[in-house]
N, C-alpha and C positions, 0 to 999 in steps of 0.2 A: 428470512425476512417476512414472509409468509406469518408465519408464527406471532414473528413479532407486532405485524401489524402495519410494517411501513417499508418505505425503498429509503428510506434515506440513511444508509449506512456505507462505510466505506468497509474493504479489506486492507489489512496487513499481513505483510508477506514477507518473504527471503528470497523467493527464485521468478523466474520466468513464468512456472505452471500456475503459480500462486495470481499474476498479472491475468496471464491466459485465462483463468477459471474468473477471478473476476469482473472482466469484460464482456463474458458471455453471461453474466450476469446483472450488466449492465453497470458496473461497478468501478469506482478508481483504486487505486491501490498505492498506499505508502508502502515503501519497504524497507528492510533495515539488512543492512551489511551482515548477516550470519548462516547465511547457504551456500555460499563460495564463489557468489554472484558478484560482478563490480558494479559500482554505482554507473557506469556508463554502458557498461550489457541491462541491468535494471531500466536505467532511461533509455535506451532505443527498445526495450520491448514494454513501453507506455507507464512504467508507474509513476505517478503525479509528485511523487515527492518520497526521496532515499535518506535513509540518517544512519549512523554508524551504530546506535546500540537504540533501545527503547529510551534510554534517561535524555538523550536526545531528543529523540521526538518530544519526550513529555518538553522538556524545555522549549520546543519552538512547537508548540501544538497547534499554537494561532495562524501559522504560517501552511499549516497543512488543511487539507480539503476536510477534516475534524471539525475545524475553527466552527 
């Protein structure tokens, strides 16, 4: 983020570590059903918003901290 010039980015993720790493980075985290995680172990370890593949996300993008 550094790099880029800005905090305003989100992380996408699969697991817990992925959530974990970016909140210590002050970050929200979408995540998508493909690390062996369920979408309600996902939501109780904080990600903002879970979708089952990427073509999901892109169809509700509006919906997510993206927007």
């Amino acid at each position: 983020m550094e790099k880029a010039g800005t905090r305003d980015a989100v992380m996408v993720g699969d697991s817990r570590w992925d959530i974990e790493a970016a909140a210590k980075a002050g970050l929200e985290t979408i995540c998508v059903i493909t690390g062996g995680w369920s979408e309600q172990e996902l939501r109780d370890h904080g990600a903002a918003a879970v979708f089952d593949s990427m073509a999901h996300v892109l169809e509700h993008l509006d919906e997510t901290p993206l927007r």
